[in-house]
N, C-alpha and C positions, 0 to 999 in steps of 0.2 A: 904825643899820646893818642890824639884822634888818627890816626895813621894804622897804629897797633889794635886800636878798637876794631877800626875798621876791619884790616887784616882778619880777625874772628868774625867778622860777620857773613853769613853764607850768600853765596851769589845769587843775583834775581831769579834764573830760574829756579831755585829751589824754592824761596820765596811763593814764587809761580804755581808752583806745587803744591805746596803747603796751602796757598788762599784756594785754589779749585778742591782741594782736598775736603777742605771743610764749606766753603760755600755752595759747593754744587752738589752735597747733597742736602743740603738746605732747602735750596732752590727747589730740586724735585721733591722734597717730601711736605713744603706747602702748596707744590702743583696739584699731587694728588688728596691733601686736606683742600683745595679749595674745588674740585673735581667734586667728592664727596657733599662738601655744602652744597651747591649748586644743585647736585641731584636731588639733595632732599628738597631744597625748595622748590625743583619741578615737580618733584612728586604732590605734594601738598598744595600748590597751585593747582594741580590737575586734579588733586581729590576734590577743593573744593568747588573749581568749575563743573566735574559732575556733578556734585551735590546740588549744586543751585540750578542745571540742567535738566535736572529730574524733579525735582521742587517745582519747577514751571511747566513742565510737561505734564506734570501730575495733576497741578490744581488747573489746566486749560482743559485736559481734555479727558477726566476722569469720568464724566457724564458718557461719553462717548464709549470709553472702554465698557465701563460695564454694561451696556448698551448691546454691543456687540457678543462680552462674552456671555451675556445673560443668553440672548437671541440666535448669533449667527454663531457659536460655538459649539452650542451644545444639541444633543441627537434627540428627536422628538420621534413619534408610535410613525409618523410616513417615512412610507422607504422613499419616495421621491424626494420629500421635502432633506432627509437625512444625504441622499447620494447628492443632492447642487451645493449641500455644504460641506462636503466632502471635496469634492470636484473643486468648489472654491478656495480650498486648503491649501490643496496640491495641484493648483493652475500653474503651469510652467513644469511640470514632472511627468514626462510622458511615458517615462520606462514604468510608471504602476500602472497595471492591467487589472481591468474587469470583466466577471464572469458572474452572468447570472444564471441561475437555476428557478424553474417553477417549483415548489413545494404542493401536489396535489390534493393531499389531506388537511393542509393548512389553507388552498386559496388566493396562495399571495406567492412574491417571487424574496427570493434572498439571491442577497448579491456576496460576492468574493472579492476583493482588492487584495492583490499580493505583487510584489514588484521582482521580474524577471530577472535569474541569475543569483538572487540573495534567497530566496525561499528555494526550497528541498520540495520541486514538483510530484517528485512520487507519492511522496509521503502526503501532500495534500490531494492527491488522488486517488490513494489508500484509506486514509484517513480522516479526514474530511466528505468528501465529496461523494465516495460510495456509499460511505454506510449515512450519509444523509438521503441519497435517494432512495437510496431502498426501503427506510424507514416513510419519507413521501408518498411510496406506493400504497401501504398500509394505511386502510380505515383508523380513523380514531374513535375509542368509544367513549368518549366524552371529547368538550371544548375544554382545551387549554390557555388558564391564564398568561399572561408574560410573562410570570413570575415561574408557574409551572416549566413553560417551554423552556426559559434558558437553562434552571435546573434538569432536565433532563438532557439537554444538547450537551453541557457541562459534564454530568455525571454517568449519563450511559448510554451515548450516541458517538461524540465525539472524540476518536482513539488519538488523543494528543496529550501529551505529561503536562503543559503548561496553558494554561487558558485564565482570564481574566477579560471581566466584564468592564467596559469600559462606556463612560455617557457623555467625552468631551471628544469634540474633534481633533483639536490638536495632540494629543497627548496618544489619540489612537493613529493619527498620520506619521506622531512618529515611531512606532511599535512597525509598521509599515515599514520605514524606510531603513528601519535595520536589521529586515527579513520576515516579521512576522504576517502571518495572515488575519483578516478582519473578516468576521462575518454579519454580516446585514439581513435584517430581516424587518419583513412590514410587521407593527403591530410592536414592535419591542424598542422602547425608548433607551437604547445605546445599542453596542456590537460588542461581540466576541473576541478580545484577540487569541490569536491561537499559533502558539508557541514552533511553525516548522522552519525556521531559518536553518538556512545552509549556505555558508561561505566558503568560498574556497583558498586554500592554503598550501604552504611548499608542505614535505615532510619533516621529520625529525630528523637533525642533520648533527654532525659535528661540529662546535662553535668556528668558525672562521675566523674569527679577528682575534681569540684565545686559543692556541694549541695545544691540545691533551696529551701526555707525554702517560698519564696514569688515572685511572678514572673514569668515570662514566662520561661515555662517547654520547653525548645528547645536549645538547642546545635551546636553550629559549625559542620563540619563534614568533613570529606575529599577531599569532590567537591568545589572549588574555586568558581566556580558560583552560589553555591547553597549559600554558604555565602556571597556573595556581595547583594544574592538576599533579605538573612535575611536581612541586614542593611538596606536596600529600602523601605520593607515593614515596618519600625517603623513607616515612616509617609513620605509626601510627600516633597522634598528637591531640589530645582535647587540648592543648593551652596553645596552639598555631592559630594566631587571629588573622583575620583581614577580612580588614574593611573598604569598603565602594564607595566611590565618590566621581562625581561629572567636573570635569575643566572643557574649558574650551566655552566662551559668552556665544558664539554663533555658530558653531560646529562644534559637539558635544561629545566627550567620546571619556570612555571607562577608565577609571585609575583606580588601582589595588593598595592598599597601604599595608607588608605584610609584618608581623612580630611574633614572639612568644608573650602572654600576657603574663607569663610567671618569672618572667626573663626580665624584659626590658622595663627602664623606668618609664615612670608615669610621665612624667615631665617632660622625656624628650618625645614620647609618642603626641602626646599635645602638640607640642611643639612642631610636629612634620604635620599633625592635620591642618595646623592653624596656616602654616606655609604654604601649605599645599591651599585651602581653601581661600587663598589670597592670590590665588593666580588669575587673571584679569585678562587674556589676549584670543582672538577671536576663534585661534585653532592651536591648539596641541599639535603639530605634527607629529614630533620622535619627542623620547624621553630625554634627548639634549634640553628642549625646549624647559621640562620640568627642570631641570640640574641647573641652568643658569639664573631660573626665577627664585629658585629658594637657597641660594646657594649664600654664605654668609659675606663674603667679601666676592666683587666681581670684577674689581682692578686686579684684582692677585691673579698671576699667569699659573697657579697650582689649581690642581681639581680639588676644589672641597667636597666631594662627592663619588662616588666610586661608581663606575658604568661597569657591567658584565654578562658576557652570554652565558654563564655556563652554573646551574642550578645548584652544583653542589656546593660552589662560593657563597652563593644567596644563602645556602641552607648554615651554614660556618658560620657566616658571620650574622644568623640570625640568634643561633645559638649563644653567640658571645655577647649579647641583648643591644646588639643593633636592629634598624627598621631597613627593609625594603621597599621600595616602589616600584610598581608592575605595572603600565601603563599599554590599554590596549592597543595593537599595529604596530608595538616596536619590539624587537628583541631582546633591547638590553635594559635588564635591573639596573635600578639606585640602590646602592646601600649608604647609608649615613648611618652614624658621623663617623669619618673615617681619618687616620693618620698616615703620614707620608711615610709609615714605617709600612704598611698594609699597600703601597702600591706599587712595593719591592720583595713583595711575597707572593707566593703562588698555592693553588692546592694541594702540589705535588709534595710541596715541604713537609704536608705530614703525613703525607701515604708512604713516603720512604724514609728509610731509619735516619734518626736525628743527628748522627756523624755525619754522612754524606750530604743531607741536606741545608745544615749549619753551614757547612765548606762552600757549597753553594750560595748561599743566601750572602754569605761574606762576600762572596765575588760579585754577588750584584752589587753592593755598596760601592766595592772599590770603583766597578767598570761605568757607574755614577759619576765619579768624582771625574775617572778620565774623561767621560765626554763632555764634561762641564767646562774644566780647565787645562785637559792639555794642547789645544791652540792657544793660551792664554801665557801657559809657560815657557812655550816653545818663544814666542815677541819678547815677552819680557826677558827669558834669559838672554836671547841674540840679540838685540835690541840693549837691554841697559846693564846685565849683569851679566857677561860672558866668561868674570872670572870665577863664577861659581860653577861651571863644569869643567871637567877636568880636560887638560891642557891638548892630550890627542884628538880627542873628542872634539876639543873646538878647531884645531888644525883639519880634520876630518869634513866640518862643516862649514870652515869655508872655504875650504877647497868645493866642496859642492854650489858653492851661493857665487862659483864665480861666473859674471857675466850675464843673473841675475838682476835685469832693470828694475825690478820694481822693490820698496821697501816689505820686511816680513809684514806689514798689518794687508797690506796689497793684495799680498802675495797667498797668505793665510786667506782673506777674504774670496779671491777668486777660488783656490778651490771649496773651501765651505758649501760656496752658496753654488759648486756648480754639484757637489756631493748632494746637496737637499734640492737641487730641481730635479736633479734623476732620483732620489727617492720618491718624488712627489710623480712623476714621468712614470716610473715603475707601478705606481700605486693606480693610475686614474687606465694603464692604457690595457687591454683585455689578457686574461691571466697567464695564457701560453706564452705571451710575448713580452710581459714583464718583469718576469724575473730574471729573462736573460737581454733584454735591453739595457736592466742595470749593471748587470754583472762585465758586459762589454761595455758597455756607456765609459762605467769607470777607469776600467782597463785601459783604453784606449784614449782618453784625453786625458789620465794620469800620464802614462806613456809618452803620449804625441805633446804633452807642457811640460815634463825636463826634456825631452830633446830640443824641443824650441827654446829653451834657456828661459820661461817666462818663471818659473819655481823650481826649487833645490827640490832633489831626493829624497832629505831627511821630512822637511815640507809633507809629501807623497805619504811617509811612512806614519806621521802623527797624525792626520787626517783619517788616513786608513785604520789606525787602533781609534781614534774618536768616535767615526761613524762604526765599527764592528760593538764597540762599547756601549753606543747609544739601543744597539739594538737587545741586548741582555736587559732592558727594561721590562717586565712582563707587562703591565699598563702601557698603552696606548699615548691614551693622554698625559700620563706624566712623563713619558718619553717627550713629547712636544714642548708642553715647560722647560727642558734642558735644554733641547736643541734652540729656544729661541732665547735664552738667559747665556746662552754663549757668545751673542755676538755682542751683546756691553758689557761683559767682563773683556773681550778681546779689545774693544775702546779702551778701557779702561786700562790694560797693562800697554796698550801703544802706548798711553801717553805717560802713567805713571811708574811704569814697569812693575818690577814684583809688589812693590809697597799699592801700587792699582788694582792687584792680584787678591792682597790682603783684604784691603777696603771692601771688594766687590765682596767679597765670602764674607763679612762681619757684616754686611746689611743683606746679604741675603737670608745669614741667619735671624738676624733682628726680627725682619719680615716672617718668617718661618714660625717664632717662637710665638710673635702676636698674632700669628694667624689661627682662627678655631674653623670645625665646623661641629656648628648644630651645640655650642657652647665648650665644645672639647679642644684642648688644643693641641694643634696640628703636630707637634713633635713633643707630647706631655711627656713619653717613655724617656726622652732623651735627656730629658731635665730631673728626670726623676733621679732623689738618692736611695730608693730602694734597688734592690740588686734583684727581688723579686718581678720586676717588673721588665727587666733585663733579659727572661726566659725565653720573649718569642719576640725578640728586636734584631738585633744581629744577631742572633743563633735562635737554632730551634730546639731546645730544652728537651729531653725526653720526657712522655706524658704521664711519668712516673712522678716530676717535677710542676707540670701544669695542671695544678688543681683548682687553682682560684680562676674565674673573669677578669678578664683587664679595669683596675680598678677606676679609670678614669670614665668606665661609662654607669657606675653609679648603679651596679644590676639592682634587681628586686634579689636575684637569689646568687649568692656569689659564688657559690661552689658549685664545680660542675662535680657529676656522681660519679665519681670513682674507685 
């Protein structure tokens, strides 16, 4: 009897299977719960060590600040006494230059601080400077208060759009050092800033890392102002808000939060200032910097946040009552909160008619799916299921696999990973010479690895549709989440073949479905049972049919006008 039992009982490796099936995603999914705990208690550990860092610092040497900012900060009626506390500001800054001027009807000298290269010299020689002395040459018929003089320097001397009285040192050193000019004078307890900076900038170019196929040929660019001014000029808008705000604790630098106020909920624009104003690190460089710190999950290989050069996307998806972030010295806008359905769409889909562009849009899905899992197919079926292709087919392939040392997970692996170093080759090396370094790179040790027998043909041929596949991604960054969730599904069907195949795509949906950003969830269209919501996922509806807002970001006003 125990004979026959046995007989039905399936063999160790399956067994095998079966326990790593279920164990090992256990394993990982309390790796990254405990990954998670751990962060938060350093977070909170380190909030409260500052807290009690500044609590001691505060109550030692509070006598001393105020002290100083009473005293050595602020500008008194001497110009001497105002220029060594100046000078004391900006000890170690030798690129600000000073100019002083006598004033002959006043008696006294004024001085200039403007720092070379960031300020717009003409215009402070135009504007400034001449028509200050010319007015010095002129008698006064009366004495002028301070209060007089700087109203008249303000109001009908100095030809500058932007001026501001200023009585603190610091606050004017740094008006300074982001182009503006200061003006000094004896007898007037603060200085003038006065508005001529000029930085220098590339032009308006066509996005680079997005290709315009249809569209307006213009790009974001470096200058914060220059992009707020693109979004202005799509058309005329009293409800286009944005708001300014400083990041960066020790270098300081401009961030734009842009929306429609009749548009977007209340809740989630709180929500991106309140993120936003929780960024804590000493320099902003690039607006990556902003997209990793408020970004909702930062184990997850998916961009929760959408990066873009190109204004009329910004302008789209502000409309459909998402937020923007415009961050100055960088390019590229954040839009939040955004779905993985939105990183396989482009703007072209609705400049061109909603047939061709649907047929499109379908193709990016599929050419998705191939680059995710056909190295994963290709193992699994040669590897454990070879009687699921049909029978020429497999006489076909292994007639090619022969002679073939290495097994397919090997074999799949060399070229992948030699596929993405000459993408990465292609990408860092100067632009004449790397597109066609890839184009031969690959050619040539595809070639030169079936004649050496190190990988089959067919090998060659699925590689080659994966990576052409990978590149039909419009996003950037979500191209790179594929290509790097490829290589443990391809684990994964080495060791469990198709049924490893399955398993990987049921937790990468899992992951997918629990992932939000900015409280939205990342594939809500996909879950959804309305068929309404169906309109602009895998097809593009005609705008005959797209009258509502996507309902999952909660507009103020749901209908668009049409």
């Amino acid at each position: 009897m125990w004979k026959k039992i046995m007989d039905h009982v399936p063999e160790w490796d399956i067994w095998i299977s079966i326990g790593c099936l279920t164990v090992i995603p256990l394993l990982i999914t309390g790796f990254f719960h405990q990954i998670k705990l751990a962060d938060a208690r350093l977070s909170k550990r380190k909030q409260r060590m500052e807290n009690s860092f500044v609590d001691k610092q505060e109550s030692n040497s509070s006598v001393s600040l105020a002290l100083s900012h009473d005293e050595a900060f602020k500008y008194t009626d001497l110009c001497e006494t105002n220029m060594s506390h100046f000078k004391q500001a900006a000890m170690d800054m030798d690129d600000i230059n000073e100019r002083t001027l006598y004033l002959s009807n006043l008696d006294c000298y004024a001085v200039l601080y403007f720092v070379d290269g960031l300020t717009d010299k003409a215009s402070l020689d135009q504007n400034v400077m001449k028509p200050l002395l010319e007015w010095a040459n002129k008698p006064l018929e009366q004495k002028l208060t301070p209060e007089q003089l700087v109203h008249l320097l303000d109001q009908q001397l100095l030809l500058v759009s932007e001026t501001e009285f200023v009585q603190e040192v610091i606050p004017s050193l740094r008006k300074v050092l982001f182009g503006s000019v200061i003006l000094m004078i004896d007898g007037i307890q603060g200085v003038l800033v006065l508005g001529t900076s000029k930085g220098k900038s590339r032009s308006l170019e066509e996005p680079i890392s997005e290709s315009v196929l249809r569209g307006p040929r213009i790009g974001f660019t470096e200058v914060l102002s220059d992009n707020t001014s693109m979004l202005r000029r799509h058309g005329e808008s009293n409800e286009l808000a944005m708001v300014s705000c400083k990041v960066g604790s020790r270098v300081e630098k401009q961030l734009m939060i842009v929306y429609f106020r009749d548009i977007a909920n209340c809740q989630l624009v709180e929500e991106v200032k309140r993120r936003v104003h929780a960024i804590d690190v000493d320099e902003v460089l690039e607006s990556g910097y902003v997209e990793q710190l408020i970004e909702d999950n930062f184990l997850s290989p998916f961009p929760q946040i959408q990066n873009t050069e190109r204004p009329d996307r910004v302008m789209g998806a502000l409309l459909e009552g998402r937020v923007a972030v415009l961050l100055d010295g960088s390019p590229y806008a954040l839009l939040m909160p955004v779905t993985y359905a939105m990183m396989l769409q482009s703007p072209e889909d609705y400049y061109e008619r909603w047939i061709p562009s649907s047929f499109i849009r379908f193709l990016r899905f599929i050419a998705t799916l191939i680059s995710l899992f056909a190295p994963a197919l290709y193992i699994s079926f040669i590897s454990f299921h070879p009687g699921l292709i049909p029978t020429n087919l497999v006489i076909s392939i292994i007639g090619t696999r022969q002679g073939v040392p290495f097994s397919t997970l090997i074999e799949a692996l060399i070229m992948e990973v030699s596929i993405e170093i000459l993408r990465e080759a292609g990408l860092r090396l100067p632009k004449p010479i790397g597109p066609a370094m890839g184009i031969v790179g690959g050619l040539i040790i595809g070639q030169a690895a079936v004649d050496a027998g190190i990988v089959s043909p067919i090998l060659v041929i699925v590689v080659a549709a994966t990576a052409i596949s990978s590149f039909a991604t419009p996003m950037y960054s979500a191209g790179i989440a594929m290509r790097l969730l490829r290589f443990p599904i391809m684990f994964t069907a080495a060791m469990f073949g198709l049924y490893g195949v399955i398993m990987a795509f049921l937790f990468l949906v899992i992951h997918m479905f629990k992932l939000k950003s900015f409280g939205v969830p990342y594939v809500d269209m996909a879950a959804s049972p309305s068929i309404k919501e169906w309109r602009d996922f895998f097809i593009r509806a005609p705008f005959q049919f797209m009258r509502g807002r996507p309902r999952i970001l909660q507009t103020r006003d749901k209908k668009r006008k049409s």
